[in-house]
DRENDOLO-716982 format. One record per atom (N, C-alpha, C): residue in one letter; x, y, z. Coordinates in steps of 0.02 Angstrom, whole numbers, plus 50000, padded with zeros to 5 digits. Each point is the difference from the previous one (the first is absolute). Layout:
<rs>
AXYZ
...
</rs>
This chain:
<rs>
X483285164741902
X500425005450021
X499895006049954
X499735007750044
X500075002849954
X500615006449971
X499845003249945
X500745001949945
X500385003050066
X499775003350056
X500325004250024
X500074996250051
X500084994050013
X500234996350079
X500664999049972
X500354998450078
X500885000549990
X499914996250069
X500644997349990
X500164994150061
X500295003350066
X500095007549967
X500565003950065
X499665004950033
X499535003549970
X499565005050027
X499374999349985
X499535003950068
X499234996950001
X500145006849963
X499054998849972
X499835003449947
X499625007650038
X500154999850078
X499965007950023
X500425005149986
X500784993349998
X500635003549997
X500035002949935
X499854995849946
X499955002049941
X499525005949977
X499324999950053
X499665003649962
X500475010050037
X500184997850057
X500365005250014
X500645004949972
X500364993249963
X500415001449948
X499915003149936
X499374999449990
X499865002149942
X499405006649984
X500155004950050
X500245006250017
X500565002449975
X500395000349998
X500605001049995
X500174998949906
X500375004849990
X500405000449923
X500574994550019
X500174993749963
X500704999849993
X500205000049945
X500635000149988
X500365003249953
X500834995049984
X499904996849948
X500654995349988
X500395005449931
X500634999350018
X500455002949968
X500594995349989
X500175000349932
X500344995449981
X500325000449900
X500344993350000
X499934997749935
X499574995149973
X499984998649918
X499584996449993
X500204992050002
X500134996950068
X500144994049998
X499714995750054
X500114993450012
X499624996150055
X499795002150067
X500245004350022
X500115001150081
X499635006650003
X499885005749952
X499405003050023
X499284997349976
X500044996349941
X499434996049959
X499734993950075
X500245001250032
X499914992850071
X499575005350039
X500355002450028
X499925007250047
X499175000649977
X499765003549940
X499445001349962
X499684994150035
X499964995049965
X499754993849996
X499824999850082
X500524998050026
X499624999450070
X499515004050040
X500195007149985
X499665004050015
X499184999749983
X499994998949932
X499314998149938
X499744996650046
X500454992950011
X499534996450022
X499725000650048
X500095004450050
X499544999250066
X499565008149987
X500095003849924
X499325003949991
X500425007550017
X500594999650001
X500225008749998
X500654998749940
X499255006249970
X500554999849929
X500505006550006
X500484997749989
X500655007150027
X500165003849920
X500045004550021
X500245004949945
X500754998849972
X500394999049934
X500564998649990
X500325005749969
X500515000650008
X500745005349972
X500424994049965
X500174999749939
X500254994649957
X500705004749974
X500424998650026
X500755003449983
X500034995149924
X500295002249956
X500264998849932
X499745000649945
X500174998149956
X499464999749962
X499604993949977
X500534993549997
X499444995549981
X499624998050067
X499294998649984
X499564998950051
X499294993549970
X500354995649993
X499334996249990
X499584994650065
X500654998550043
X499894995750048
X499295004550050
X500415004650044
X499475002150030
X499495005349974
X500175001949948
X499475004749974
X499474995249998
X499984994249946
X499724996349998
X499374996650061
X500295000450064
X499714997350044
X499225004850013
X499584995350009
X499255000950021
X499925003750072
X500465001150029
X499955001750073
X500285005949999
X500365003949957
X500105008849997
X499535003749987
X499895003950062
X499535005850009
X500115004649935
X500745000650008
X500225007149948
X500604998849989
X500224999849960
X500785000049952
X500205006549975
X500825002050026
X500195006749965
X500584997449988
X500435000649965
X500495000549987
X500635004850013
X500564997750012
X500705003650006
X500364997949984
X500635004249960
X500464999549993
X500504997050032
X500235003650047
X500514999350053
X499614998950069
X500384997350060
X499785000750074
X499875007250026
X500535004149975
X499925006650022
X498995003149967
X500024998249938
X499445004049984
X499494994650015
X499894992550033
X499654996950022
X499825001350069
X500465001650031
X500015005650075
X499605006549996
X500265004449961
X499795006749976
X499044997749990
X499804996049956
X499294997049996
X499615000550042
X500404996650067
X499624996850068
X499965005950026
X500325005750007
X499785004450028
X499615004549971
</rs>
C-alpha cells in the first residue's frame, strides 16, 4: 500500500484534492493535530493557523505545509484573509 492510499478515497480523488490550499485553524491540541494527520496521510499537506501560544503538538507534525501563529481567533481570522 502506498503512503498516499486511503481506504475512503481513490487516489483521482485525492490527486484532485490536492489542488486546492487547505487550511486548519485551531489550538494546539488533539483534534486539529488529527485533522493534519489525516490529511498528511493521503498527501495534502494543509497549511496551519495555531491560536496560542504553546504549540508543540501540531507544530511538530511532519505534514504542515506552513505554520503561523496567532494570538487570538480574531487575529487567526484576520491571517486567513
Amino acid at each position: 500500500m502506498s503512503r498516499n492510499s486511503n481506504r475512503f478515497l481513490s487516489e483521482s480523488a485525492v490527486s484532485l484534492l490536492r489542488r486546492h490550499t487547505f487550511v486548519v485553524i485551531g489550538g494546539d491540541h488533539r483534534n486539529p493535530l488529527n485533522i493534519v494527520r489525516s490529511l498528511g496521510m493521503c498527501g495534502i499537506f494543509p497549511e496551519v493557523i495555531l491560536i496560542g501560544e504553546d504549540s508543540h503538538l501540531v507544530a511538530a507534525s511532519r505534514y504542515v505545509r506552513r505554520l503561523v501563529f496567532a494570538q487570538t481567533q480574531t487575529v487567526a481570522l484576520e491571517k486567513l484573509i
